[in-house]
Wavefront OBJ file of the C-alpha trace (Angstrom):
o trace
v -97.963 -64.594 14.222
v -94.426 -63.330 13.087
v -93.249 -60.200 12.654
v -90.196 -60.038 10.380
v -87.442 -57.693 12.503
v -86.914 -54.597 10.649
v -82.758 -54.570 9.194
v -81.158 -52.205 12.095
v -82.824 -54.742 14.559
v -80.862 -57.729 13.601
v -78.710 -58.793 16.667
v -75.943 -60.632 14.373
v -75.204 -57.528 12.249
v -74.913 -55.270 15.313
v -72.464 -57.841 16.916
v -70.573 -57.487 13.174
v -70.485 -53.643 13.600
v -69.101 -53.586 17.255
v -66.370 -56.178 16.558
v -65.117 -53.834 13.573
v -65.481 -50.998 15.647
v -63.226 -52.736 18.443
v -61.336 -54.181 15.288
v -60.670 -50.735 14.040
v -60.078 -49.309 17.604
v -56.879 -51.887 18.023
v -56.198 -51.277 14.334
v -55.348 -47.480 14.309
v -53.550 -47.816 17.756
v -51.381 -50.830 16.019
v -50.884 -48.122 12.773
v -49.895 -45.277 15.395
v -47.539 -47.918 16.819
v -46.017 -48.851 13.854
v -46.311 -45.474 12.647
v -44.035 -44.038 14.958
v -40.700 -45.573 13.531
v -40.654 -42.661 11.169
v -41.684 -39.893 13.444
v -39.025 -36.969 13.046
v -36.678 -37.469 16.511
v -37.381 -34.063 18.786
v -34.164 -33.473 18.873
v -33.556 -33.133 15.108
v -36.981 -31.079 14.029
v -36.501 -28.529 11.601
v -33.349 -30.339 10.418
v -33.020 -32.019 6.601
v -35.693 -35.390 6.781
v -33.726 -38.563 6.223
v -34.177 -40.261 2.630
v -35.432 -43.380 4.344
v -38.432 -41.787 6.407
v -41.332 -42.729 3.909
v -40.049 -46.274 2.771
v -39.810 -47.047 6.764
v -43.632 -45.826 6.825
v -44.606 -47.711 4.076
v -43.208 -50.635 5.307
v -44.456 -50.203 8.948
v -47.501 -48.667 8.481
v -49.002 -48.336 5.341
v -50.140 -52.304 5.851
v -52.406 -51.400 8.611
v -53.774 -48.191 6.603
v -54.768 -49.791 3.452
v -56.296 -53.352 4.868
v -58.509 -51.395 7.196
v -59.635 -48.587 4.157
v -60.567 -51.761 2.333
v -62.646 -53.372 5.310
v -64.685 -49.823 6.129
v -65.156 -49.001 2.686
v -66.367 -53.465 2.002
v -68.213 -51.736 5.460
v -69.903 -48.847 4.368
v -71.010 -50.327 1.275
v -72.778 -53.090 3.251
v -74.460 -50.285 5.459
v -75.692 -48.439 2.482
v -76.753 -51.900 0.377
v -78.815 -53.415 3.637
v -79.594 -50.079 4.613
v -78.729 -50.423 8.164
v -78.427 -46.899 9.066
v -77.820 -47.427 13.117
v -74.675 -49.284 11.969
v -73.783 -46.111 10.123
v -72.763 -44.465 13.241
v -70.265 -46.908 14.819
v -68.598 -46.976 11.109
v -68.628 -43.114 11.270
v -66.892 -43.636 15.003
v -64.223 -45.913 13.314
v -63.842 -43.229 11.208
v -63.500 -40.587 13.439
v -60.719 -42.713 15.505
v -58.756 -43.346 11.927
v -58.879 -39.639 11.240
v -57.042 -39.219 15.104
v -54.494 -41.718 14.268
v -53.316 -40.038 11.143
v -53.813 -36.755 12.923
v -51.330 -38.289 15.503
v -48.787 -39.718 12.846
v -48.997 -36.605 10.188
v -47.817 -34.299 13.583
v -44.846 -35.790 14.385
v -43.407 -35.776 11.002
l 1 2 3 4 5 6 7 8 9 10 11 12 13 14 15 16 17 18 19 20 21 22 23 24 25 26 27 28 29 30 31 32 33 34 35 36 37 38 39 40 41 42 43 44 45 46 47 48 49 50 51 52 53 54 55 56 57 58 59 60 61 62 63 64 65 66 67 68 69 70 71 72 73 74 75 76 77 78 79 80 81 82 83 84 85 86 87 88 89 90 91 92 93 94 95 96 97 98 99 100 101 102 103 104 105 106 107 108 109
């Protein structure tokens, strides 16, 4: 006799949730990265920004920003749908290492 495993026990969607966790690890160090073309330079803080600061962002890093709010979002819809609550907290993890990442990039402009 069988016993059906419950949704949080299947192996193959806990693999899926660690390699978007690494995914999103390696993707908000690649945003910081790219990110920091448009940091302010130390030497000039305080002084007028330059006009091309947030196209050289936008080119750099906005990329990186929006394809991985479209993957966690696609991610945390598919927790809430299968209700697989134990992958709720490595999504909440990649979340919590986006959140440093802009944190990072949002200081040094």
């Amino acid at each position: 006799m069988s016993v059906a495993p419950k949704p949080d026990d299947d192996s193959s969607g806990s693999r899926l949730s660690w390699v978007l966790l690494a995914a999103n690890v390696f993707g908000s160090i690649a945003y910081v990265f790219a990110a920091r073309h448009s940091w302010v330079i130390p030497e000039e803080r305080g002084l007028q920004n330059q006009a091309g600061e947030p196209i050289v962002w936008a080119v750099a890093a906005l990329p990186f920003y929006s394809t991985f709010f479209v993957v966690n979002v696609s991610w945390g819809a598919y927790i809430c749908l299968k209700k697989r609550w134990r992958s709720g907290y490595l999504w909440l993890l990649s979340a919590v290492g986006w959140i440093a990442a802009i944190c990072v990039d949002f200081t040094h402009h």
